[in-house]
C-alpha positions as CSV (number, residue, x, y, z in Angstrom):
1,X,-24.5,-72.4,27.2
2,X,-24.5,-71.2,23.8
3,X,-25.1,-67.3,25.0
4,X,-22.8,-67.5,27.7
5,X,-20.2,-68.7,24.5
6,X,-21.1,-65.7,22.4
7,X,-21.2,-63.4,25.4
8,X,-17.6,-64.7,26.5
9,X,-16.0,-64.3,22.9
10,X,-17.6,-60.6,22.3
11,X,-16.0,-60.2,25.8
12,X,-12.4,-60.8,24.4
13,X,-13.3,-59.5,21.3
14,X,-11.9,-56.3,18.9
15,X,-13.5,-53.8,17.0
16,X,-12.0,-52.6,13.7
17,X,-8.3,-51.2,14.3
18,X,-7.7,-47.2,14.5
19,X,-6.3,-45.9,10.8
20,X,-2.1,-45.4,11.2
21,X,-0.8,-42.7,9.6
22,X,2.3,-44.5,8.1
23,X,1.4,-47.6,7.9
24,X,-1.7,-49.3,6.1
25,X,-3.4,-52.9,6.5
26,X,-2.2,-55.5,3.9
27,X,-5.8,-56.9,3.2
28,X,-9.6,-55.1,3.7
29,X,-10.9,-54.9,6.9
30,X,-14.7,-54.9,6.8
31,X,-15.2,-56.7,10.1
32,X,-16.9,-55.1,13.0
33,X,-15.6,-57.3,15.4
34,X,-12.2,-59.2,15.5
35,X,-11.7,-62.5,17.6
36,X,-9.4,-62.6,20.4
37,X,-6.0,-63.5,18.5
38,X,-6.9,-62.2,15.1
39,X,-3.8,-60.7,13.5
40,X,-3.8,-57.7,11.0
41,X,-0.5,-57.4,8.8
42,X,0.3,-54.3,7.5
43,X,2.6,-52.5,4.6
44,X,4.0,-48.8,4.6
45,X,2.2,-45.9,3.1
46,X,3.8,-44.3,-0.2
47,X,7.2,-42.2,1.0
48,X,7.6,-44.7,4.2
49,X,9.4,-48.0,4.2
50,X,10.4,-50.7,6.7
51,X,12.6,-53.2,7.0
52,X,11.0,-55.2,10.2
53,X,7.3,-57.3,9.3
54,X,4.4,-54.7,11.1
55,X,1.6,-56.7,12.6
56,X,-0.9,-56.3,15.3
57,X,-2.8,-58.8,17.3
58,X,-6.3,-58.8,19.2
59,X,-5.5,-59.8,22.5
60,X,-8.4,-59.4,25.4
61,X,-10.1,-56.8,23.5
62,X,-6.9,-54.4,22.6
63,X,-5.2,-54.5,19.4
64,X,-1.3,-54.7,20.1
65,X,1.6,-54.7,18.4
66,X,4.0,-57.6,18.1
67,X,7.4,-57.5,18.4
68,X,9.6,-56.0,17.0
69,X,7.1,-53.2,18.1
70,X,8.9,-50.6,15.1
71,X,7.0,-48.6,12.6
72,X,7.7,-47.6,9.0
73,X,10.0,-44.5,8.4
74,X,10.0,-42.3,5.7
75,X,12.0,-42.2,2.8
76,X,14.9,-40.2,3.2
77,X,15.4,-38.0,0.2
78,X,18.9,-36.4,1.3
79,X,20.2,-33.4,1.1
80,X,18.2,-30.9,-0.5
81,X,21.2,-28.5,-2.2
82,X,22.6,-25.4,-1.7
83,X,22.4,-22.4,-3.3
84,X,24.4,-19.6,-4.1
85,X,23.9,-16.4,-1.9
86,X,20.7,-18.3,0.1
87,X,20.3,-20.4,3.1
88,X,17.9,-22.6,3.8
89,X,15.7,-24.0,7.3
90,X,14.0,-26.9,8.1
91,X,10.4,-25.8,8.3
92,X,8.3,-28.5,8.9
93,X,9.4,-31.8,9.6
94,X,12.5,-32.8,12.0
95,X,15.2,-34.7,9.1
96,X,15.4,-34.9,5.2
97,X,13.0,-37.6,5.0
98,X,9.3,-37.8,3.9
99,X,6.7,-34.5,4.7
100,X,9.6,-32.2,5.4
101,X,10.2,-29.2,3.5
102,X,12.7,-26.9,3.5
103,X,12.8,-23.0,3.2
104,X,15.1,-20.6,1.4
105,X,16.1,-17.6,2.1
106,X,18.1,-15.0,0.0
107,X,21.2,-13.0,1.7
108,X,21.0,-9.5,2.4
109,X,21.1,-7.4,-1.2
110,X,19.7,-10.6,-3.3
111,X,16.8,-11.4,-4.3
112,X,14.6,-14.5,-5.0
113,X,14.5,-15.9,-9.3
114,X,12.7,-19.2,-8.4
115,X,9.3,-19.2,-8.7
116,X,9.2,-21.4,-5.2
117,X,11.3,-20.7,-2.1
118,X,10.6,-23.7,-1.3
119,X,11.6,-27.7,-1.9
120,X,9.1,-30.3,-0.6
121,X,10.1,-34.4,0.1
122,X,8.1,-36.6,-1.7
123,X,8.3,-40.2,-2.2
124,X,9.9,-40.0,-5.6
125,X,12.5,-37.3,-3.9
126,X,12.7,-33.6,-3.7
127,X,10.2,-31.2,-5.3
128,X,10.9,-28.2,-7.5
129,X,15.0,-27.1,-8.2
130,X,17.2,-25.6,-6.2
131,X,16.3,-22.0,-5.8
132,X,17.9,-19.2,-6.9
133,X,19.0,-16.1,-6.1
134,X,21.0,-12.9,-8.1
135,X,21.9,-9.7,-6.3
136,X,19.6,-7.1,-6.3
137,X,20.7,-3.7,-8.8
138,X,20.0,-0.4,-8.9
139,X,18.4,1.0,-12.0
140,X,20.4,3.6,-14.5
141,X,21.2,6.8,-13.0
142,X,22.4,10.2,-15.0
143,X,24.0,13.5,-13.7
144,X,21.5,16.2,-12.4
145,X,21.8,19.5,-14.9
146,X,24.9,21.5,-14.6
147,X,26.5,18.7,-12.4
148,X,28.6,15.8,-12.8
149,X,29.6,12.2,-11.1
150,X,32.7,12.3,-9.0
151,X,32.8,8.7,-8.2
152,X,31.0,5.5,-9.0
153,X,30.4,6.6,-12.7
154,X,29.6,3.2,-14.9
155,X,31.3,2.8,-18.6
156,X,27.7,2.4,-19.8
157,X,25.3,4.5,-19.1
158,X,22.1,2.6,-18.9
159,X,24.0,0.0,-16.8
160,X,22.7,-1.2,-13.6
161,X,24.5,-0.6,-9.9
162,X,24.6,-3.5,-8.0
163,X,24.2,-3.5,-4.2
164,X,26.4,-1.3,-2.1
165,X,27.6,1.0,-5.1
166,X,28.3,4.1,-4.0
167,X,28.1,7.5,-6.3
168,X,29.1,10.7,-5.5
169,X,27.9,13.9,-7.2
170,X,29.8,17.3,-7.7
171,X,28.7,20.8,-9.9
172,X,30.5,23.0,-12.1
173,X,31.5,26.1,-11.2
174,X,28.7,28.5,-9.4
175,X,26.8,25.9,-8.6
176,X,26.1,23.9,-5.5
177,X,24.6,20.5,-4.1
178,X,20.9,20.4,-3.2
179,X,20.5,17.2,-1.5
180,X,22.9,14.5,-0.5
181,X,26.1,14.5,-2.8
182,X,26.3,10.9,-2.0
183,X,24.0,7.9,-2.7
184,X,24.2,4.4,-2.0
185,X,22.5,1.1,-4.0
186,X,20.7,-0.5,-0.9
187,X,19.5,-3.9,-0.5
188,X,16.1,-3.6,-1.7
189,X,17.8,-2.4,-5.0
190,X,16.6,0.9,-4.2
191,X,18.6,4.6,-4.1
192,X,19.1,5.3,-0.6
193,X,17.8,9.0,-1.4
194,X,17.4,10.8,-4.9
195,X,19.5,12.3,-6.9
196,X,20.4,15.2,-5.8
197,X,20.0,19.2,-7.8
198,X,22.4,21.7,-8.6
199,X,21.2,25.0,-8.0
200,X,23.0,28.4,-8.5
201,X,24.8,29.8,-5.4
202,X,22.6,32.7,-4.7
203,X,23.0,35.3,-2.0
204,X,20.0,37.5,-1.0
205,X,20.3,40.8,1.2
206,X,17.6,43.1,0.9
207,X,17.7,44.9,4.3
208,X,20.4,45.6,7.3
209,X,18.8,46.6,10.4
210,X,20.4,50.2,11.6
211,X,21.9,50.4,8.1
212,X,21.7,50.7,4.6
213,X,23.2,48.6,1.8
214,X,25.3,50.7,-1.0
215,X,24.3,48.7,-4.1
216,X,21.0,48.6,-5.9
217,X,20.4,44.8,-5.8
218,X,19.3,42.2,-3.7
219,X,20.6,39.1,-5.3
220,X,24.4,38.2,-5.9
221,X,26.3,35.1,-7.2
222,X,29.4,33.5,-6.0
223,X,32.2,35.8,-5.7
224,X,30.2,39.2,-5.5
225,X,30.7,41.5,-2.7
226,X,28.1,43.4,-0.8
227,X,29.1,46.8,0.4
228,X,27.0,48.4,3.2
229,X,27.1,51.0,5.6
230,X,25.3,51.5,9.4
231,X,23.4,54.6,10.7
232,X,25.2,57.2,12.9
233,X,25.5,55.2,16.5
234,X,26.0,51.8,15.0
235,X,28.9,50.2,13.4
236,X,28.9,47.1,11.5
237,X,30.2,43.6,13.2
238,X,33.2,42.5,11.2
239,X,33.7,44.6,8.4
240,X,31.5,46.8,6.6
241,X,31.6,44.3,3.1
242,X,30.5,40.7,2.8
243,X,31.3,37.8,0.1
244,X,29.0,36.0,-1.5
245,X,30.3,31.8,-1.7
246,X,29.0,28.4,-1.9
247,X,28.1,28.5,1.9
248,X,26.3,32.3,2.0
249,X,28.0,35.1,3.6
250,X,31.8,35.0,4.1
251,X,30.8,37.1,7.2
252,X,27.5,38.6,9.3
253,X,25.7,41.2,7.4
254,X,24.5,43.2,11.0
255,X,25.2,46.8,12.2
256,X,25.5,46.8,16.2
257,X,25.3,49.9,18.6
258,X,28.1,52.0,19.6
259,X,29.4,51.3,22.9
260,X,32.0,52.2,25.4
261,X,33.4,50.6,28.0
262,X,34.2,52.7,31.9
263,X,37.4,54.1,31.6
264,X,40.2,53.5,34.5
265,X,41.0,56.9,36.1
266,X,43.2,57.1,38.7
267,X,43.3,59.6,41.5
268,X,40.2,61.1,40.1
269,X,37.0,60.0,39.0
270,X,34.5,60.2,36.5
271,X,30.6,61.2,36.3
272,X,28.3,60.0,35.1
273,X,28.7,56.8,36.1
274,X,27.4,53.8,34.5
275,X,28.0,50.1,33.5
276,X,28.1,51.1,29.5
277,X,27.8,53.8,27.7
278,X,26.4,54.2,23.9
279,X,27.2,57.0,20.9
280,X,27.7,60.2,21.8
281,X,27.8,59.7,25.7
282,X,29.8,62.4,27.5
283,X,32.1,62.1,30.4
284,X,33.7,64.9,32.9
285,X,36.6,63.7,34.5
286,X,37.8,65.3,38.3
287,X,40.7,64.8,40.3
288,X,41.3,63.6,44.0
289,X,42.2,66.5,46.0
290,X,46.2,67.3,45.6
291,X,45.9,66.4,41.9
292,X,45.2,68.5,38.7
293,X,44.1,67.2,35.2
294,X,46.3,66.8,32.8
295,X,45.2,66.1,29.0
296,X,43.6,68.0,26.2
297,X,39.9,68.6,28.5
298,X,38.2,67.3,31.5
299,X,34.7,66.2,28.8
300,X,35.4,62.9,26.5
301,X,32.8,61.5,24.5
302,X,32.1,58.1,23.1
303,X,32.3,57.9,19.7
304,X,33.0,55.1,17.3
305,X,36.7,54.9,18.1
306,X,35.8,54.7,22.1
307,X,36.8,58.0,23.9
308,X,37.1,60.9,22.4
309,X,39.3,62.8,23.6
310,X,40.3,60.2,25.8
311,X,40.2,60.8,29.7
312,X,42.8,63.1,31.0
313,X,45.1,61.9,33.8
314,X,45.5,63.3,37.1
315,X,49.1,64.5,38.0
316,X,51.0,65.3,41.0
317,X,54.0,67.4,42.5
318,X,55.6,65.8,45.2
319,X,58.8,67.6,46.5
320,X,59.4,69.8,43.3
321,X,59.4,66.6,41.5
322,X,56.0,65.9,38.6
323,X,54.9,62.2,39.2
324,X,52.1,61.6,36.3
325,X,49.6,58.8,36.5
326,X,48.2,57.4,33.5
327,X,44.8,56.1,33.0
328,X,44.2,53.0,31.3
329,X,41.2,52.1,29.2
């Protein structure tokens, strides 16, 4: 009787209860085994608190909890702060309350002071201060050699440029941008590019193809002229001079071949026939039967002018009366 007595009370029995992660027992526990209808009382962990008694009860083997079945909550430490030019985000942890931390994160062209981003609740409140942020600056800039700042100059010089300064740069006279005239403080508190050189407006011509250049240099500044001249057959493209200015040549520096275009003769014709002609290219104009040539000669030429002398026309007498026809180039 006495083993089936044992046997029956190990049967309803408990072994030690599992470890809670909020909650922790109110005395030691050091038993292996736990009678059916032992109770455990326990308190709340540092950072949690309750406001309900937390016990649990061996019943048939199973440690349950007795009413009113709640556990202890963590302490809430409220808000955590704000902070100027930052936001922050819950990062672990679902309310202001015990084990949460929160993140922050500086706007766009600040940067972080605090040495933490970073506030942790503890059970004494909020770790670490309110972080901090200051906009991010550009360091001290000066005006390249033989150029100046047109906009975004500072009173000081070795004063700092704060995100989304713009500068703009210019040169003196003969001189031109190399680079971007324009930079911009970015967020990183970095120049958007570097600054940019001023380098002499140079213009170089050493060599026209089918021509030959009048003057004996190759290099010219802003506001010298280029004179040049083109072999016999060519003539130039715009004008036989350029100007040198802060974009190159006023015009194109090129000699191009002499051409002429068919000329219109009517009642008569012309041979050789071709769809262009180039320098020196003759023509002998004919008439139609019933007409004669009248003009200065039957042979043009093309020359640099076009036709040379240019095509006769073919006339005729009708009725004692001279009709003339005129070619047209």
């Amino acid at each position: 009787m006495l083993f089936l007595f044992h046997w029956c009370l190990a049967e309803d029995a408990c072994g030690p209860p599992l470890r809670r992660e909020r909650e922790q027992p109110t005395q030691e526990l050091n038993e292996d085994i736990y009678v059916h209808g032992h109770t455990v009382s326990y308190k709340c962990r540092p950072g949690y608190v309750k406001a309900w008694p937390i016990k649990l009860q061996c019943n048939d083997g199973v440690w349950r909890q007795l009413p009113p079945n709640k556990n202890c909550t963590g302490i809430s430490c409220g808000h955590p702060g704000d902070s100027d030019y930052a936001s922050f985000e819950l990062t672990h942890g679902d309310d202001f309350t015990f084990g949460a931390r929160v993140t922050y994160t500086c706007n766009e062209g600040y940067k972080m002071l605090s040495q933490y981003n970073h506030r942790d609740c503890r059970a004494n409140g909020w770790t670490n201060e309110v972080p901090h942020c200051e906009t991010n600056k550009c360091p001290p800039i000066t005006p390249p050699r033989n150029g100046r700042i047109i906009q975004g100059e500072k009173s000081q010089m070795n004063e700092d440029f704060l995100y989304g300064d713009l500068v703009i740069f210019g040169c003196i006279e003969n001189f031109k941008i190399k680079g971007s005239n324009k930079i911009t403080c970015t967020a990183d508190g970095t120049w958007s590019t570097p600054v940019p050189e001023c380098i002499e407006i140079i213009c170089m011509v050493d060599y026209i193809e089918n021509g030959n250049i009048l003057s004996q240099t190759s290099t010219y500044k802003e506001g010298q002229r280029v004179r040049f001249s083109c072999n016999e057959g060519y003539t130039h493209f715009d004008r036989p001079d350029a100007l040198c200015t802060e974009n190159g040549w006023d015009t194109v520096l090129q000699c191009k071949e002499i051409q002429c275009s068919p000329p219109e003769v009517r009642n008569g014709q012309f041979r050789p026939r071709r769809d262009q002609y180039t320098y020196n290219d003759v023509i002998e104009t004919t008439c139609n039967e019933g007409f004669v040539l009248e003009g200065r000669g039957k042979i043009s030429k093309c020359t640099e002018r076009s036709w040379n002398p240019r095509p006769p026309v073919c006339k005729h007498n009708y009725d004692g009366r001279r009709i003339v026809y005129y070619s047209y180039q």
